[in-house]
N, C-alpha and C positions, 0 to 999 in steps of 0.2 A: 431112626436115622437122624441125622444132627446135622446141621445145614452150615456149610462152610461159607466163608466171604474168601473173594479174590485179595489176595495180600495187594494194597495200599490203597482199596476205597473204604471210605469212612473211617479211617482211623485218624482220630485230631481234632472230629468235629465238632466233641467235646469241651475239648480244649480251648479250643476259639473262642465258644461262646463263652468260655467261663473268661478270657482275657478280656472280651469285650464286656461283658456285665464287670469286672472289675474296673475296666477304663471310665465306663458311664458313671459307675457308684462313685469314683474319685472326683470327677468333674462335678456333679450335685454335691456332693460331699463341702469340696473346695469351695462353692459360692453358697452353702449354708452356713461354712466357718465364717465367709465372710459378712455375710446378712448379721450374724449373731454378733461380730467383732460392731459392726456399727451400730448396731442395735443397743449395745452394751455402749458403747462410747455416750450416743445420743440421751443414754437413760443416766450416765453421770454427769451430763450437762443439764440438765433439768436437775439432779443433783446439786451439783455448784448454784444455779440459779438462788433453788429454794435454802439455801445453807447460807449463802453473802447476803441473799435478802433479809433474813432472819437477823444477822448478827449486825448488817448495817440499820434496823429496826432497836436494835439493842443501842447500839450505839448513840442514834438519833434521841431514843426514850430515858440514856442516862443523860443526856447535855440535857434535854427539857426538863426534867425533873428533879433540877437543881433544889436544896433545899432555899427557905424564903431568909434571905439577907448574904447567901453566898454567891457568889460571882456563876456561871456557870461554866464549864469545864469539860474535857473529853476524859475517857475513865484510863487509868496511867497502866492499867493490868488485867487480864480475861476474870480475875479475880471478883474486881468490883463491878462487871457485868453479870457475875455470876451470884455475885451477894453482897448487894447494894445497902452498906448500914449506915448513910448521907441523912437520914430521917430519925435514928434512933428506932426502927423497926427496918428488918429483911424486906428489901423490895429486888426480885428474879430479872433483871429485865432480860436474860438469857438462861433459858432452863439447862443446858449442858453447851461444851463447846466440842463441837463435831473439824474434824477432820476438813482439811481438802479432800473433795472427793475425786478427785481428776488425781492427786498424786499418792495417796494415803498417811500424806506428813501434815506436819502445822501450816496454818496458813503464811502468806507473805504479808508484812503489816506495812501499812500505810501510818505514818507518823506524821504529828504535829506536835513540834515540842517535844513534849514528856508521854502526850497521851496518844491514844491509839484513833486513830481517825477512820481508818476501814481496812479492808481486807483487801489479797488478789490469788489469785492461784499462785503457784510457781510452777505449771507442767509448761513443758516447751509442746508446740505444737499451735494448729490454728482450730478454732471453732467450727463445728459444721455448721451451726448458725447463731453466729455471736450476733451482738447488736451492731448498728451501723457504727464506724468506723472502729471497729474491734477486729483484730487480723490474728491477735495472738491470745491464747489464755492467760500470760501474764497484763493483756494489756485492760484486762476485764475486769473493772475495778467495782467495790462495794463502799463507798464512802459515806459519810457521817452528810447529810445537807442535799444529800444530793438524788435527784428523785429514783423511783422503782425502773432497774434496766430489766428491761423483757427482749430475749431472744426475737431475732429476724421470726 
């Protein structure tokens, strides 16, 4: 014999649970996209850090090591940071030139004269933790002279 249900108990109850397991999964879901969305921002700020530190180090290391009887100078092109021939032998003071990593294009140059004095991003937006008085990513500079900026 085969056991009948009264027509309209438990029919749905199914159901429910399945709309509400899909309501919960959405909502964890949405605040692990956004965990990851910051997470990923904050990992190409320490990006930009180590990459403006880098090439403002280059920069520094081609003004010092001017050859002996020439004036010293900032280098005119990524070129002569890249293969420094001021001595009559290849000196690296930058082993490749990387990317903004905050936009995925060329850096913004900071100029003196002819020659390149540092770097800045060019993403619009503000730092989650710039250095004191830094509001924007363009305002976050890598200059030639000027000491090592470390994130708040």
């Amino acid at each position: 014999m085969t056991a009948r249900t009264e027509p309209g108990r438990q029919h749905g109850f199914t159901y429910l649970m399945i709309l509400w397991w899909v309501a919960i999964s959405s909502i964890v879901l949405a605040a692990l996209g956004q965990h990851w969305m910051m997470e990923s921002r904050r990992q190409r700020e320490m990006e930009l850090v180590f990459r403006g530190e880098q090439i403002r180090r280059a920069i520094d290391a081609f003004y010092d090591q001017a050859p002996d009887g020439q004036p010293k100078r900032l280098p005119t092109s990524w070129a002569e940071l890249l293969d420094d021939r001021r001595r009559g032998h290849t000196v690296r003071h930058l082993r490749r030139l990387w990317p903004d990593p905050m936009t995925g294009r060329p850096w913004g140059l900071i100029r003196e004269g002819p020659g390149i004095k540092g770097v800045y991003s060019q993403a619009q937006g503000h730092p989650l933790r710039g250095p004191d008085g830094v509001d924007s990513y363009e305002a976050w500079r890598f200059e030639q002279g000027q000491p090592a900026i470390r994130p708040r």
